[in-house]
C-alpha positions, -999 to +999 in steps of 0.1 A: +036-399-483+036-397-520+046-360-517+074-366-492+087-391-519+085-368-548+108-345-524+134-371-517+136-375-558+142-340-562+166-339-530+185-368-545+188-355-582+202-323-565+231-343-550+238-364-582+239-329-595+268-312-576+286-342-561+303-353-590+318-320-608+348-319-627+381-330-613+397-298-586+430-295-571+432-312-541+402-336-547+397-372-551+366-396-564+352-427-541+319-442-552+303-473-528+288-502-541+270-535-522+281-566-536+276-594-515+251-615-528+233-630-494+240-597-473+206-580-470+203-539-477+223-516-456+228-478-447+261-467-453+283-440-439+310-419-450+328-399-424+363-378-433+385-382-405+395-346-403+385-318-420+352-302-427+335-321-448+299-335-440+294-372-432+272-385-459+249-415-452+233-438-478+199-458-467+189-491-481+215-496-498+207-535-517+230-559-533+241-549-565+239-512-561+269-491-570+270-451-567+284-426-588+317-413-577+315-386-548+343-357-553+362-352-523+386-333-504+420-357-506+424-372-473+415-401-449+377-414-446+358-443-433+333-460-444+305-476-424+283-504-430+251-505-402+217-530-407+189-507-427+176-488-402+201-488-374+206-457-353+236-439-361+251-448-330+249-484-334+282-503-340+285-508-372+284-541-389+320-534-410+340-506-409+367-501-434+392-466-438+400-453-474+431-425-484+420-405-509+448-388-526+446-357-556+428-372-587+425-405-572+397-427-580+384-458-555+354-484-553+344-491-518+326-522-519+311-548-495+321-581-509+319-621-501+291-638-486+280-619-453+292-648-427+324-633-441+319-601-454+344-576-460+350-540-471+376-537-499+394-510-514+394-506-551+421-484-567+405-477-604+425-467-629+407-438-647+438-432-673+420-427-708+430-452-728+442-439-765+414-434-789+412-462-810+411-485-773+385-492-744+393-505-711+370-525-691+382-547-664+355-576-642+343-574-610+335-606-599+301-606-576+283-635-586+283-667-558+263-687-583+295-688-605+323-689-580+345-686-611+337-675-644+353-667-678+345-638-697+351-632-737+330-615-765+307-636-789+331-637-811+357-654-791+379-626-782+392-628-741+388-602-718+393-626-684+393-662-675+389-678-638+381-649-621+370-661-585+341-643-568+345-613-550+377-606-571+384-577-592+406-581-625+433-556-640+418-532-670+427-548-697+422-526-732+402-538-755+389-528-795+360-502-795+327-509-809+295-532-802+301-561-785+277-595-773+302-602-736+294-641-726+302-642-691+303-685-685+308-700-655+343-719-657+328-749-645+298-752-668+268-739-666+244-715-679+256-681-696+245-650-694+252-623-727+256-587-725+249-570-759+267-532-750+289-509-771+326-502-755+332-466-759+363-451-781+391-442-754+366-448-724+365-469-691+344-494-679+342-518-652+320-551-656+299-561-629+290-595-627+260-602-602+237-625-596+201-624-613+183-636-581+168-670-603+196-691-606+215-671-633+237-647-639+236-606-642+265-589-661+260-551-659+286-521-678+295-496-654+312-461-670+341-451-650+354-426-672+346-412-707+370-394-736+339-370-740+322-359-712+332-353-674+359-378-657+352-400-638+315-411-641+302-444-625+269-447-640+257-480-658+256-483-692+233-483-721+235-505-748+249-475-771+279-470-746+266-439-728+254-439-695+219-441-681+217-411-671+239-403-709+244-367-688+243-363-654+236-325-653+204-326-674+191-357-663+197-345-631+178-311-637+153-334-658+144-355-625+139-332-599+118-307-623+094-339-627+094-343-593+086-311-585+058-311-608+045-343-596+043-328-561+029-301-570+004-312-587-006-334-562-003-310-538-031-288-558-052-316-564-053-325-524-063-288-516-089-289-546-106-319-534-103-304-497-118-270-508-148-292-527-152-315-494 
């Protein structure tokens, strides 16, 4: 089991390898995300419409995840939500379609609580801001905060009453390290972010719920002024992206894995041949 593990690792450090190259003519970025708080993991799908490209499918796929963006061809897609482990040919539980169009960027998430939940559309606006800016706009996933304000330590806004399972505008913002206090509008217990807002870079804040009564704020790269556009990846407290560079990291992870298999895999015979 261990070993078929180690493979999947490898297999899925290949993909986050070569699904994400730079922007192409013709091609478009979604990334998917789960963000209803009480909705339990899912597999989801992601089908083009026409076309030849492959239907991709994500498995257990928990609250609070979001992916890196996927490049693909522009054109029509939908996406699929089914239960964790539901054949392929079960109805799924929402269905939702997204038009992808040249150097367009979207966030497919599932949002709300699941005796309502939806699939929306986000349109993200990728455009670098100038150099001496960051933008970072809020996307509202917490249900223990139904509405929240959000502002640095130091008192400067970035978003008040944003109601859950909203998303805000990109606002721009000064560059540097930052302490974001995301409050609940109502009172309540805060939660602080300590991150670093890149120079001329994108983010999008992810408010979520911590699972103990609190609240989660996480820093998600969209794009950067140095480095491949558009990312997705969360982000460190110096303003990179965990993984800082997809390609090595990537290359990083599956040699480890491959290693780890290996070894394992010599270790299994060795023990069999001394049996």
């Amino acid at each position: 089991m261990f070993i078929r593990a180690t493979a999947a690792l490898a297999a899925f450090a290949a993909i986050t390898l070569y699904a994400t190259p730079a922007h192409a003519a013709g091609d478009g970025y979604v990334r998917l995300a789960h963000l209803s708080p009480d909705t339990p993991a899912v597999d989801v799908y992601l089908k083009a419409e026409s076309g030849s490209a492959k239907e991709q499918v994500f498995h257990g796929v928990g609250y609070g995840a979001m992916s890196q963006y996927l490049r693909l061809p522009s054109g029509n897609y939908q996406v699929a939500m089914r239960k964790e482990g539901a054949p392929a040919s079960e109805k799924p539980v929402i269905t939702t379609e997204v038009g992808v169009s040249d150097g367009g960027a979207y966030t497919v998430a599932g949002v709300g609580r699941f005796a309502d939940l939806g699939l929306r559309v986000l349109k993200d606006d990728l455009k670098l801001p100038d150099a001496g800016k960051s933008k970072v706009r809020i996307i509202q996933a917490s249900v223990q905060a139904p509405v929240l304000n959000v502002e640095g330590k130091n008192g400067t806004k970035i978003a008040d009453n944003v109601a859950f399972a909203t998303t805000t505008a990109y606002r721009e913002v000064n560059p540097g390290k930052w302490s974001v206090e995301v409050q609940p509008s109502g009172g309540g217990k805060s939660s602080t972010l300590p991150c670093t807002l890149g120079a001329g870079s994108v983010y999008s804040l992810v408010v979520l719920d911590d699972g103990k009564g609190g609240l989660k704020p996480e820093l998600h790269v969209d794009a950067k002024r140095q480095g491949t556009v558009p990312l997705g990846g969360v982000a460190t407290g110096d303003g990179g992206t965990q993984p800082g560079s997809r390609v090595p990291t990537a290359i990083l992870i599956a040699s480890i894995a491959a290693i780890l298999a290996g070894g394992l895999a010599f270790v299994v015979r060795r023990r069999r041949q001394t049996a």
